[in-house]
N, C-alpha and C positions, 0 to 999 in steps of 0.2 A: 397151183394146188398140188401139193402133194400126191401120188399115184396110190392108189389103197393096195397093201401089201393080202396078198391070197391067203397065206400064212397067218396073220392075227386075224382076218378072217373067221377061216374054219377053227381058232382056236374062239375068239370072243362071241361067237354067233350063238352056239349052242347053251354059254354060259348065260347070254342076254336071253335065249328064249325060255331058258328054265329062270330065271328069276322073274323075270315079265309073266308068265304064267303061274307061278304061285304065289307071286305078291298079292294077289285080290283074298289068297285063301290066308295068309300071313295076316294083312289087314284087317278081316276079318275074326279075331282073335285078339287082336290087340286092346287094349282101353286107351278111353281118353288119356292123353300125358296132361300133367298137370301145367298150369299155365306159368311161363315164364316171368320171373319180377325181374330179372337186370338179365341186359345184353348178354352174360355171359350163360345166363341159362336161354338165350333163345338161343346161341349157338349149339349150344349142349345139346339142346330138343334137335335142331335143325340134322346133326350129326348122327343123334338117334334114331328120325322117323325113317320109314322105309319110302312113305310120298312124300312129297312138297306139290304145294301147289299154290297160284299166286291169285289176287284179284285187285285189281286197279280200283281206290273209290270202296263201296259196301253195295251196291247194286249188282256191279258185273259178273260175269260170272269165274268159278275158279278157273285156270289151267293147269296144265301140270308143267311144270319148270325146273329143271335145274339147281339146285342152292349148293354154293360153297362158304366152308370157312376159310379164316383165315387169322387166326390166334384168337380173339371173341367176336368178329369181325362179319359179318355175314353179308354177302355178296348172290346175285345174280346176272344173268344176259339173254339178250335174244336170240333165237335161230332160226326166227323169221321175221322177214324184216318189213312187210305191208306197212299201210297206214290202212285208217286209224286202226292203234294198236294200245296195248297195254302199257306199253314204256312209253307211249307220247303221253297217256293219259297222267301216269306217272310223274314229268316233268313238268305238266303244265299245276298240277295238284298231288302231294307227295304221299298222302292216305289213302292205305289200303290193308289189303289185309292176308297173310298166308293162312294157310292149314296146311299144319302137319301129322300126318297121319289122321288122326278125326279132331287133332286141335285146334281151334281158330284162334290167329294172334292179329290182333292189332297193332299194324306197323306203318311206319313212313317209311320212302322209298327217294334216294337222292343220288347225285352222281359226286364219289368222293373227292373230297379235294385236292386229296395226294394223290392220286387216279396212278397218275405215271410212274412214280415211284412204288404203288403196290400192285400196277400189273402183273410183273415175274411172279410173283407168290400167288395170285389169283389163277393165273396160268398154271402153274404148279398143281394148284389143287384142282384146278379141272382134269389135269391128265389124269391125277391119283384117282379121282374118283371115278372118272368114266373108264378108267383101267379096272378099278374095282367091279364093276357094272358089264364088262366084258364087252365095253365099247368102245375104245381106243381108234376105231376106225371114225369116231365122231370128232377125235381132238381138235383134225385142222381148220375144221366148222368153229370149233370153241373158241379157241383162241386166235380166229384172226382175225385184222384189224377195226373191220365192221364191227366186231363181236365183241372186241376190245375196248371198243368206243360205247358199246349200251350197257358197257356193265353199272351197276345200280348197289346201292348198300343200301341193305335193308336193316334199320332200324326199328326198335321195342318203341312202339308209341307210351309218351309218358299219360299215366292216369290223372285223370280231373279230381283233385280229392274234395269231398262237399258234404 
């Protein structure tokens, strides 16, 4: 594992604790987004909110998570790897569900088929973002190979029409 540089450090620390500290007042403020009808508006929203948060199934409860795009593309992982967990629950049954920001979307959750071919870009956007986030010192957790392996595409579950 990489060695954490002291330097991005004292530079991403202070940015991660002013945004972590006024995101609940941010939050606050905001309204419901309106609910996504195609893939490319849950990325849109997903881009937009300031949380994400996941929940395996309609019972459990949310977490807060992670999400990247990736052209409409919407992606997750783990960075903790216990059983039983959200991502097993995930694989055994692929419904569930995010909120973002105070929206709840009904999604399935699967492991893409091109996995290996869309790694580098899912990588990609985790450094941008948690570069964005003034957390950079969280990259090498993101993208290694464990991490590599749970990533998940999260999918606009289609409606029942009746």
């Amino acid at each position: 594992m990489k060695r954490l540089n002291p330097l991005e450090l004292m530079v991403d620390l202070p940015k991660l604790f002013v945004r972590q500290t006024i995101q609940p007042l941010r939050l606050s403020f905001r309204k419901p987004l309106t609910q996504p009808e195609t893939q490319a508006d849950l990325a849109k929203l997903v881009d937009h909110a300031l949380a994400h948060e996941i929940r395996a199934g309609f019972t459990h409860r949310f977490i807060t998570l992670l999400f990247v795009t990736v052209d409409e593309r919407v992606f997750c992982r783990r960075y903790q790897y216990t059983e039983p967990s959200w991502h097993g629950v995930f694989l055994n049954d692929p419904a569930g569900q995010v909120k973002l920001d105070k929206t709840v979307v009904t999604i399935n959750a699967h492991v893409p088929n091109d996995l290996a071919s869309i790694l580098p870009a899912i990588d990609a956007a985790y450094a941008g973002k948690l570069e964005q986030l003034g957390a950079r010192f969280l990259l090498d957790g993101a993208i290694e190979p464990r991490a590599q392996q749970s990533t998940l595409e999260l999918k606009l579950a289609r409606k029942i029409s009746g």
